[in-house]
N, C-alpha and C positions, 0 to 999 in steps of 0.2 A: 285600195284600202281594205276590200275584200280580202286579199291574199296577205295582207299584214296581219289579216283578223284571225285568220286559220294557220299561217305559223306560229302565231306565239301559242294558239291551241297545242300546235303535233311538236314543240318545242315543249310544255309544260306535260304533255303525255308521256313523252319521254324519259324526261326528268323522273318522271313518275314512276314509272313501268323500270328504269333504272336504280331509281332506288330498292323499288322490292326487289329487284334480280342482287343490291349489293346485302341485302337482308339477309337472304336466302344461302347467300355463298356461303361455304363452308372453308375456313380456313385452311391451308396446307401445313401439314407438319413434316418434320425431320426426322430419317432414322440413317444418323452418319455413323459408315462402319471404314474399318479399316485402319485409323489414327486413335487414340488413349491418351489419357493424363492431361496433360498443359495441351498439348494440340487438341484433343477434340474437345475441350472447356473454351478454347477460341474461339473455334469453329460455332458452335452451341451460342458462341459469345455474337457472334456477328450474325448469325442467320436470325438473332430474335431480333437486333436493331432495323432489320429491314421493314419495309411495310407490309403489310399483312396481303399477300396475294390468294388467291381462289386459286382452291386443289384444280380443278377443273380447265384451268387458264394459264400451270406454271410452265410449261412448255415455251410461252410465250415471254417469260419471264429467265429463262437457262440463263441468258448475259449475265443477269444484276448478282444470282444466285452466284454465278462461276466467280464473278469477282469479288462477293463477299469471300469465297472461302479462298481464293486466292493472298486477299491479305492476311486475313487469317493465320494462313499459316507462314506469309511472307515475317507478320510480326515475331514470330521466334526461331526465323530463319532456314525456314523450307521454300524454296525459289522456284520448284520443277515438279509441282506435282500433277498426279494423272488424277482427273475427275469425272465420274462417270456417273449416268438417272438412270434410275430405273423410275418411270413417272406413274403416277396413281392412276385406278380404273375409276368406273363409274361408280364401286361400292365401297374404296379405299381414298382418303385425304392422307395419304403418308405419303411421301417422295424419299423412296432411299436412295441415298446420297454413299457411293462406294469411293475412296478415296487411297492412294497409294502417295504417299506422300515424296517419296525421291529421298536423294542424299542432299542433307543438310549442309549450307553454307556454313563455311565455320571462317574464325579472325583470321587473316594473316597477320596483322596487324595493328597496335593501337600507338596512336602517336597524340600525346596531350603536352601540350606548351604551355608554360604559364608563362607570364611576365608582370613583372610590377613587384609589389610587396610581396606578391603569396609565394615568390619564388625565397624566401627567407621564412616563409611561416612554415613552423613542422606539422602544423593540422590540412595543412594543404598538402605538403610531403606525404604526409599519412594515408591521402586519398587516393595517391598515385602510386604506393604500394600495397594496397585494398582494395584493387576496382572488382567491382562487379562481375566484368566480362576481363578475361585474359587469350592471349596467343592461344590456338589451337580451338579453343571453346568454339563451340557451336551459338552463331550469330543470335541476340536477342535484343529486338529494338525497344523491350521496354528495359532492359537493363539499361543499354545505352541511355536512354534515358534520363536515368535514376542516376548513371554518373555528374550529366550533366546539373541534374536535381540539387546533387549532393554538394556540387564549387558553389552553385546558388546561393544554397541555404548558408554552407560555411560562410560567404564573403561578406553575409548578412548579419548573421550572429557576429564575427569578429569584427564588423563595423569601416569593410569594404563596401564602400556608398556607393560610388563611381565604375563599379567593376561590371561586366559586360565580357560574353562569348561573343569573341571575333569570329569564329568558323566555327562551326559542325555539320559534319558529313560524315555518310556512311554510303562507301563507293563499292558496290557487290558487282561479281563478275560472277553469273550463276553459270555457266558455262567451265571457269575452272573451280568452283564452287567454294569461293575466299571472297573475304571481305573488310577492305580496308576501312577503320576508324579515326576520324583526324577531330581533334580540339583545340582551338588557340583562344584560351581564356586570360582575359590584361585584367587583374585586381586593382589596377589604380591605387592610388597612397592608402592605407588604412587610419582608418582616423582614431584620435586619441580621445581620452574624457577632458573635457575643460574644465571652467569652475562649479564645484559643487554647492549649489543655495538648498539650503533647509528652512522651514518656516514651519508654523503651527507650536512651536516650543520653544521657551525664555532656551533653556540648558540644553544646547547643539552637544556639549562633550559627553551629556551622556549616551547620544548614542554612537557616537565616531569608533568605539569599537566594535561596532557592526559593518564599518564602511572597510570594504576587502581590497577598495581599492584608491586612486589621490588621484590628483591633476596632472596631467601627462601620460598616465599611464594607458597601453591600448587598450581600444574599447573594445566590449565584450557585454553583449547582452543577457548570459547567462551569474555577472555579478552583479547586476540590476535586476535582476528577478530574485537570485541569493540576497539582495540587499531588502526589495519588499518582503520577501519571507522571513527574513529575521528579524525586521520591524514588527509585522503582524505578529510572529511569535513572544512579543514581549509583555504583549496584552495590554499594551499602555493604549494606544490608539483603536479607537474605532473607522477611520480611514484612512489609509496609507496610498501613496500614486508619487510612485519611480518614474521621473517620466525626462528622456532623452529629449533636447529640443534642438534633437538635428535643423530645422530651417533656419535656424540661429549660428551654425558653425562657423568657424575662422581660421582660417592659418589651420585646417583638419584637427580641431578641435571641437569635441560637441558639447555646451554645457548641459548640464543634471539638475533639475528641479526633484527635490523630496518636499512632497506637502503633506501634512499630518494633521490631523484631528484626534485632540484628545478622546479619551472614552468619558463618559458620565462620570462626576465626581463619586457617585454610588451605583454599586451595581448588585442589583438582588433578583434571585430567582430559588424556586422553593420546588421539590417535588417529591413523588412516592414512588414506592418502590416493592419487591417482593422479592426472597431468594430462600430455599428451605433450607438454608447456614440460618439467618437470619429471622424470619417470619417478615411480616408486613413492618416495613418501613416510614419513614416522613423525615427530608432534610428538608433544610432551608442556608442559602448560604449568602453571606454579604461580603463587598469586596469593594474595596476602596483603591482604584489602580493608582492614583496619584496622589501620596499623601502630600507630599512639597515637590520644588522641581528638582530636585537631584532623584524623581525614580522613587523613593520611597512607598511601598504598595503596607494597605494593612487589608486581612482579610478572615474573618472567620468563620465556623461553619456548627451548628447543630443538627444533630442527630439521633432520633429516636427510633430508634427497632425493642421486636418485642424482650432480646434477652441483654440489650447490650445500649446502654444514651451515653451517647458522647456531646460535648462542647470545648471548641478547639480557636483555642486563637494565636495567628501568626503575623511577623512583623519583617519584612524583607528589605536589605540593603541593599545593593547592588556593589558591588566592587571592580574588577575592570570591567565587566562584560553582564549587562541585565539580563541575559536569558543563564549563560551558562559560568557567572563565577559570582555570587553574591554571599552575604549572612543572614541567616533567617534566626529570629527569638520565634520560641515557639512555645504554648502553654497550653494543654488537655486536660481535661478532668472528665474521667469515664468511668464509670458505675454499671457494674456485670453482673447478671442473674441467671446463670447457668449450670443446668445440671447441681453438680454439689460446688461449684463456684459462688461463693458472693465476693464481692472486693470493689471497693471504691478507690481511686488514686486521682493524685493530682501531680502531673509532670511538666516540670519546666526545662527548654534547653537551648542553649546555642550551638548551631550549625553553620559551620563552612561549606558550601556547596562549588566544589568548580571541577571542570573535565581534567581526562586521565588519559593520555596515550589517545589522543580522537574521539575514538566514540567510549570510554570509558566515562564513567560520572564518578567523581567519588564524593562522599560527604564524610568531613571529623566534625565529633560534638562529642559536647558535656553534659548529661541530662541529669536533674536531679529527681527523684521520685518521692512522692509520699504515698503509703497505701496502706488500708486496713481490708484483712480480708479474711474469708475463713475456706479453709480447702479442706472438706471431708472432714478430716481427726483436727488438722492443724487451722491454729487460727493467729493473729497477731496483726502488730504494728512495725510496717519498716518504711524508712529512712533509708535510701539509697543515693549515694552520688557516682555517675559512671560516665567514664570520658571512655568511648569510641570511635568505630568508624565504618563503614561498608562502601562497596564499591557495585556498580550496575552498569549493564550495559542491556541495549535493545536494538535487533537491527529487524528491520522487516521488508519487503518487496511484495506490491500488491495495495499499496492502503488501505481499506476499513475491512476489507477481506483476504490481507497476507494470502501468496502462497509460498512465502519462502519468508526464515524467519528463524531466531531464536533470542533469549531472554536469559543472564547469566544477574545475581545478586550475592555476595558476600558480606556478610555484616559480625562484628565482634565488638564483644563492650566489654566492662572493669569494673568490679563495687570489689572494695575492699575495705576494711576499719581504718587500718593506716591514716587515708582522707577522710575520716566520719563514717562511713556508712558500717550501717549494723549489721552486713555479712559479708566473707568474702566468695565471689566465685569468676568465673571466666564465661559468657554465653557468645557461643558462637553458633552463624545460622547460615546455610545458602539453598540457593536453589537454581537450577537449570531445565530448560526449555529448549525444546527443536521443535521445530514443522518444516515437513520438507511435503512435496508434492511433486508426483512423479505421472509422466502421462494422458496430463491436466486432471484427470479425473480422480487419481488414487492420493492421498493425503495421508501422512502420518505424524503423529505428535506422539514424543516422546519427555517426560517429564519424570526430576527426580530432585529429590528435597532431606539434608542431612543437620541435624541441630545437636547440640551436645552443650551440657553444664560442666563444666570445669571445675576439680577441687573448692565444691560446695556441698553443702549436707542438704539435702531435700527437704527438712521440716524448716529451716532456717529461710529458704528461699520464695518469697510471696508467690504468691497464684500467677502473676501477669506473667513472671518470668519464667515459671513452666511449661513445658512442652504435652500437649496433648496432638493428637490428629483424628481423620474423619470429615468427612464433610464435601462438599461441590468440588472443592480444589485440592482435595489430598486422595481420603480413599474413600470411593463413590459406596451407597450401599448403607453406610452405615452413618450415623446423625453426626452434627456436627461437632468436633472437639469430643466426640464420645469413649474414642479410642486412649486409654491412659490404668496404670497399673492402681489396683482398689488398696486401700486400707485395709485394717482390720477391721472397719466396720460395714466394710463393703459398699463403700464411697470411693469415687475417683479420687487419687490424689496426685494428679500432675506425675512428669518423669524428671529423668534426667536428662534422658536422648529422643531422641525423631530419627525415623528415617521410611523415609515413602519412594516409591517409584510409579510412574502405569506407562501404559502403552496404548496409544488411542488408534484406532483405524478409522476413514472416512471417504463414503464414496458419492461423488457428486450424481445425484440421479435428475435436477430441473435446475436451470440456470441461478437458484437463489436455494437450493435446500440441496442436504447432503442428509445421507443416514449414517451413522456412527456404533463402532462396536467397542468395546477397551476391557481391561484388564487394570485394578491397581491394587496395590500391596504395599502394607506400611505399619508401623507399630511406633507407641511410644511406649519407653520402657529405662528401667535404670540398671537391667545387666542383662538384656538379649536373652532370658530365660523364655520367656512368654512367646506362643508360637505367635505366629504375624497374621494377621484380618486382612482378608483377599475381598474384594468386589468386581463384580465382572457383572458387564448388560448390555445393553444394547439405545437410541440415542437417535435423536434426530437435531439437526441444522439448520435455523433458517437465516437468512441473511436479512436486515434489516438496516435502516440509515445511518444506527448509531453500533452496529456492530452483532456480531453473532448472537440470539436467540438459543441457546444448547438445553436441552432437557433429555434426562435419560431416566432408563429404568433401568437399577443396577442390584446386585443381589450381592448379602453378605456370604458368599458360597464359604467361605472358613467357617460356618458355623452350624454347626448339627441341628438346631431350630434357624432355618435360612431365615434372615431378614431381609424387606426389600424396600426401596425408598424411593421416590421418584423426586431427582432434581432437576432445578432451573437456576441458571444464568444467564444473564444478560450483559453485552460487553465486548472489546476487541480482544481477540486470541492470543497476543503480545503483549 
């Protein structure tokens, strides 16, 4: 009993006197030379997965070490290499680790079978004229890998249920320094979509042309995610769920459950705002996504800034397609107090809305105008009826923070007497946008902007429909809409033409902010006499949830008493 008493003593002293000895140890670190690039970021890679050994104790450790870097560099197909310690002193925890790594295995060859369906599907063909690794290449088992990754994920997305690699190996002869790759993947039948049930809505036709694909046809997981995205994009629903009930399939059929949930009969949300176009803002906006069941939305929106209240009400159709081919009635009445601007109007119009060539949009409409207004010298009353049209397009890469991207708009309209209206002229307007980003780091936006009145008299034509520029989005520097040729009374009086250009630069300095330099140039004018107003500054970026933060300090350098402005915007860059 004695001696039971005094071991569990010199057993718990132990323990003890053990653990300060593990306190005390000083970890061993790496200094691997020899190997760069992809080899020594493995090497690096494996030697930290180990457990932490005592500088002092790694000698006794050489096996675990050698076979860490052994695979190491086996994974990207070094089979032969020489590894050599130099082991730490008593006043050094480094072990350098000298390394010659050999001639690398390279493929003799790769041999992939399919069988089953995938041997007719061209996205599997695709994969076997794209691999990764090819003849001669230098052996990489995470490529390998990644091929096998890729029949995976493919047999999964196109609704290969059943499908299953038969073989893979990879048979190295490090001796003749080749190394053969064999895969025998069977796809099994691919399955088709079966019947499609929709609920949560009386009127299924309106959205069937959203559905990209029918019964029978193969399945394909990337048209049931396109199919929830162009639901949510309609804004009808507040829950949308695409949802495959593969456990249910037949005869390799899978049927399709869409469940939907209406949004709120009413939907209202109010807020404020700041922009130095602008001054201090207040909208509020209400929106009725379902007027009846055929789709019907009504929705409208008030707005009050300090130089410019608008209230705006619209009435949407739908016609084939609820997001991209419908009719909208549309009715504003906005009231401006700017500069030597006053003018009230009330405009009503009908729009056709539906795509052009893909990503084109176009909209025709008839808008009729009323407006009382007084621009510097001129003042009056017009009555305008004008059937146009414009065209848009937006493409971007990167969502709420693009780095690849551009923005193209064309628009032209018609008042003439002929129809009633009290003047004739032709307005035509576009504008165009790039962002490109080179390097990750370096960003360039290029933007330019051209408007012209057509066979119209300048004093005849209301305030709305004149061209001024200036301001956050045309040329920085200088106030908003400031830019326009004076009276005789040395009043603005609107132009005939537009035309802006700038040139932005931007350099990502912290994962959410960018510093910004630009240049822009632009005039409104009615015969290109008058020289052009330059602003040029400098600009910061921040990135925020709901889209870029830009504030710059920009100078009017075109002008002998320089003026300078500091703007904000808030918003996506597209």
């Amino acid at each position: 009993m004695k001696y039971k008493k005094y071991r569990n003593y010199l057993i718990a002293v132990c323990l003890f006197l053990g653990g300060i000895s593990s306190a005390l140890a000083t970890p061993v670190t790496y200094d691997v030379r020899g190997v760069k690039g992809e080899l020594l970021d493995n090497v690096n890679y494996y030697l930290a997965a180990l457990p932490v050994i005592d500088s002092q104790r790694v000698e006794g450790r050489e096996k675990k070490i050698t076979e860490a870097i052994r695979k190491s560099l086996q994974a990207v197909g070094y089979y032969s290499p020489t590894i050599d310690f130099k082991y730490p002193d008593e006043k050094s925890h480094t072990l350098q680790v000298q390394i010659e790594p050999g001639k690398p295995v390279k493929v003799r060859q790769i041999q992939i079978e399919l069988y089953d369906d995938a041997q007719k599907d061209a996205d599997f063909l695709k994969i076997l004229s794209s691999l990764d690794l090819e003849t001669g290449a230098v052996l990489h088992h995470g490529k390998y890998e990644n091929i096998k990754r890729r029949l995976k994920t493919l047999a999964a997305t196109h609704g290969y249920f059943d499908a299953k690699i038969v073989r893979s190996d990879v048979q190295v002869y490090p001796r003749d320094e080749v190394a053969d790759i064999n895969i025998v993947f069977n796809s099994g039948h691919r399955y088709r979509f079966g019947a499609i049930t929709i609920d949560g809505i009386p009127q299924t036709k309106l959205i069937q042309p959203l559905l990209r694909f029918k019964q029978g046809d193969a399945f394909d997981t990337l048209k049931l995610a396109e199919l929830s995205q162009s639901l949510s994009q309609t804004r009808y629903f507040q829950v949308v769920d695409v949802h495959p009930q593969i456990s249910q399939a037949e005869d390799y059929q899978i049927p399709v459950m869409v469940h939907l949930e209406k949004k709120k009969p009413n939907q209202m949300e109010t807020g404020l705002g700041f922009s130095t176009d602008e001054g201090p803002r207040v909208q509020w906006n209400w929106e009725r996504p379902w007027v009846n069941d055929y789709g019907h939305r009504f929705s409208s929106q008030i707005k009050v800034a300090q130089t410019t209240q608008t209230v705006d009400f619209s009435y949407r159709i739908p016609n084939k397609n609820p997001i991209d081919d419908y009719y909208q009635l549309q009715t504003t009445y906005e009231n401006v107090a700017q500069d030597d601007t006053r003018s009230q109007k009330i405009e009503a119009g009908l729009h056709y809305w539906t795509t052009l060539m893909g990503q084109w949009q176009r909209d025709y409409f008839f808008k009729t105008a009323y407006e009382k207004y007084e621009q510097g010298e001129d003042s009056g009353n017009s009555l305008l009826f004008m059937p146009g049209a414009s065209i848009t397009r937006v493409r971007s890469k990167g969502g709420i923070d693009p780095y690849w991207g551009d923005q193209q708009i064309l628009s032209v309209m018609f008042s003439d007497p002929v129809w009633a209206s009290d003047t004739r002229f032709v307005k035509v307007w576009g504008r165009t946008k790039w962002l490109r980003t080179y390097a990750s780091n370096h960003r360039f936006i290029f933007r330019a902007e051209q408007g012209a009145l057509l066979w119209g008299n300048l004093s005849e034509i209301p305030a709305s429909q004149r061209f001024f520029t200036g301001g956050d989005q045309t040329v920085r520097g200088f106030a908003y809409e400031s830019i326009s040729p004076l009276d005789s009374s040395g009043q603005l009086s609107g132009a005939l033409n537009t035309t802006v250009g700038s040139l932005e630069y931007n350099y990502q300095i912290a994962p959410k902010w960018r510093i910004a330099t630009f240049v822009d140039a632009g005039t409104a004018t009615n015969d290109y006499q008058e020289p052009w107003k330059i602003g040029t500054g400098i600009g910061g970026r921040w990135l925020t949830p709901v889209g870029q933060l830009r504030f710059d300090l920009a100078f009017g350098v075109s002008e002998e008493s320089v003026p300078f402005r500091l703007h904000f915007a808030l918003g996506p860059e597209l």
